[in-house]
C-alpha positions, -999 to +999 in steps of 0.1 A: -142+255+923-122+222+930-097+232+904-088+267+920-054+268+933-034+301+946-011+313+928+026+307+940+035+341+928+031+372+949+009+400+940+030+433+938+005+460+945+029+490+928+050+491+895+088+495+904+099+526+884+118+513+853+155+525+848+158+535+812+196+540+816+217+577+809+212+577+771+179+579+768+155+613+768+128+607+788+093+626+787+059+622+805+028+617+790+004+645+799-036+645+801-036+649+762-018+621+758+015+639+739+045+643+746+073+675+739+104+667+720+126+687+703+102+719+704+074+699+691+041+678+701+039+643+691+011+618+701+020+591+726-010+566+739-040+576+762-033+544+781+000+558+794-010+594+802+011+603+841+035+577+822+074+579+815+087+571+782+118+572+764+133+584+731+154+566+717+172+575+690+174+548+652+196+540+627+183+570+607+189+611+609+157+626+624+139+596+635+130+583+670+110+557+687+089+565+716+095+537+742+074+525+773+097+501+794+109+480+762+080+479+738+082+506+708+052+524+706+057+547+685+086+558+650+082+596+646+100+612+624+111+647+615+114+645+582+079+639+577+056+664+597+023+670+589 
């Protein structure tokens, strides 16, 4: 207990909405945890379900990455659907 100290930071109860700029698609994460792009259902995360994400576009014809904030979370690509 005597090496408790508050912490000089304050606590910020809600998430500010994160700006993912114009170029970006964004999509929400529903219940099932997918998201729609381009007529088709890909698989985000359960932990971001009611979640924005973004999708950004790569170096490469037909591939994306899913983006939440600025962590990749996921490559899909159309070239290889199963």
């Amino acid at each position: 207990a005597d090496r408790y100290r508050p912490s000089r930071r304050t606590f910020t109860p809600t998430v500010e909405p994160f700006n993912y700029g114009p170029d970006l698609v964004i999509r929400s994460v529903d219940a099932a945890a997918n998201i729609s792009f381009q007529n088709r259902r890909w698989k985000a995360s359960k932990a971001l379900v009611g979640k924005h994400v973004a999708i950004r576009p790569t170096d490469h014809d037909g591939v994306f990455d899913i983006v939440f904030r600025h962590v990749t979370i996921k490559t899909i690509n159309f070239h290889q659907i199963g």
